[in-house]
N, C-alpha and C positions, 0 to 999 in steps of 0.2 A: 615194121607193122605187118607188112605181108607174110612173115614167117608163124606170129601170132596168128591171123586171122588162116592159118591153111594147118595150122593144129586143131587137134579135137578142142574146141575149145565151147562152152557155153554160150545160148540166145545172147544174154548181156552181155557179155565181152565182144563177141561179135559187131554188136548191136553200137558200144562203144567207139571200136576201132572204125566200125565201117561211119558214124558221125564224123566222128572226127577226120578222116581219109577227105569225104564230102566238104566239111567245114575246109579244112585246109586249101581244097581247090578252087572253091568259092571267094576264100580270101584272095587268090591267088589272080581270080581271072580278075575279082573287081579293083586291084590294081592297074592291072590291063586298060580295065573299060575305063575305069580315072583319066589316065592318060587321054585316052582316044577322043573322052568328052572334051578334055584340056585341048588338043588338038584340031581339034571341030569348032573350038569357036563357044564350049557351053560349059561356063566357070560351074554354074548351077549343077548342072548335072556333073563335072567332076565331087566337089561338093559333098552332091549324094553319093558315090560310090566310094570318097573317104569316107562319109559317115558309115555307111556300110560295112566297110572293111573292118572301123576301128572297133563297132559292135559286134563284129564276126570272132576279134582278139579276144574278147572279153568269154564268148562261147567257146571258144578252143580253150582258153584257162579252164573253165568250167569242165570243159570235158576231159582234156588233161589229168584235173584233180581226180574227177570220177574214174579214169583208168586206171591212177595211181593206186586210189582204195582197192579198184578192183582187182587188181593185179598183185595188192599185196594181199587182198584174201583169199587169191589165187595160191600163193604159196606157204600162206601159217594161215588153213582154214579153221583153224579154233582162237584163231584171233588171240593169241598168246603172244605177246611182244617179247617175250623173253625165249621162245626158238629159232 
């Protein structure tokens, strides 16, 4: 992803890559903090940061897809499936 985002590349794709960069670390720490509440004694608040997490999957597919598109009207921008 870092090689994408340091080409000349367009606001959206950018705009894409750098969601999704965020998204990913976000999933990433609220695993962390899962733990920590699990650790600390507060099921509840593990809980939330599984619910969190497992919402955060669903947004990284979302944005996933939308790189996907954009990335391939990156490369056949007249949207011709057959080049």
């Amino acid at each position: 992803m870092r090689e994408l985002r340091e080409e000349r590349v367009d606001q959206t794709l950018q705009n894409l890559l750098k969601a999704l960069t965020l998204n990913l670390e976000l999933q990433a720490r609220y695993r962390v903090f899962e733990f920590e509440a699990s650790q600390d004694g507060h099921p509840e608040g593990a809980r939330l940061f599984r619910d969190l997490r497992d919402a955060k999957d669903e947004q990284i597919k979302v944005l996933m897809d939308g790189l996907r598109v954009r990335l391939g009207d990156a490369v056949n921008p007249a949207g011709d499936p057959f080049d």
